[in-house]
N, C-alpha and C positions, 0 to 999 in steps of 0.2 A: 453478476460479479463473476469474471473469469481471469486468471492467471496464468494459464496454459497458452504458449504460443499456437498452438495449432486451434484449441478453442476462441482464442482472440481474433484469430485469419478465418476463422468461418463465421464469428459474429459480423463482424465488419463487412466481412464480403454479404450479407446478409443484412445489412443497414442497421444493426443493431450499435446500439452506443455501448460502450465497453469500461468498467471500472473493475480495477484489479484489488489487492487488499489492502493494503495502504492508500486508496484511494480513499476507501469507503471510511477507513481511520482518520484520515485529514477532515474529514468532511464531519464526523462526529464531532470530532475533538474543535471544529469550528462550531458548531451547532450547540456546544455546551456541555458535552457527555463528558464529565470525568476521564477522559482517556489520556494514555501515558504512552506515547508513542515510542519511547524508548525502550521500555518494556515490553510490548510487545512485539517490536522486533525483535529483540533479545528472546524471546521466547518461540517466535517462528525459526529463529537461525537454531535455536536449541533442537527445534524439533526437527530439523536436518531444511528449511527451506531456503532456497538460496537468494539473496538479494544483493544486487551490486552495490559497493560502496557508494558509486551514484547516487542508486535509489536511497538509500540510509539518508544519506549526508541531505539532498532533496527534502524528505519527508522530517526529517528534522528541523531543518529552516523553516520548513512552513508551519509546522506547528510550536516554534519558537522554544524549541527545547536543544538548541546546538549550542556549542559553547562548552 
């Protein structure tokens, strides 16, 4: 799990498959885990991380908490 653009461009160039943090959240929260995908982005933005409204809007629909 990497979120950093420069550690993303060295996984990849290195064949490695790459999942950021909201990946790994969609993927719980498919699998069954109690997770709140709202909330924790609300809580990585708190803690100063930055996510494009893209990404938000994205990782909402898929975990069917938009609206």
């Amino acid at each position: 799990m990497i979120d950093e653009t420069a550690g993303r461009r060295v996984a990849r160039l290195s064949s490695l498959s790459v999942t950021g943090t909201i990946g790994i959240l969609l993927r719980a929260k498919k699998e069954g885990y109690p997770v709140s995908l709202q909330q924790a982005i609300e809580r990585m933005l708190t803690r100063g991380i930055r996510l494009s409204a893209t990404v938000i809007t994205f990782a909402l629909e898929q975990a069917g908490e938009s609206g």
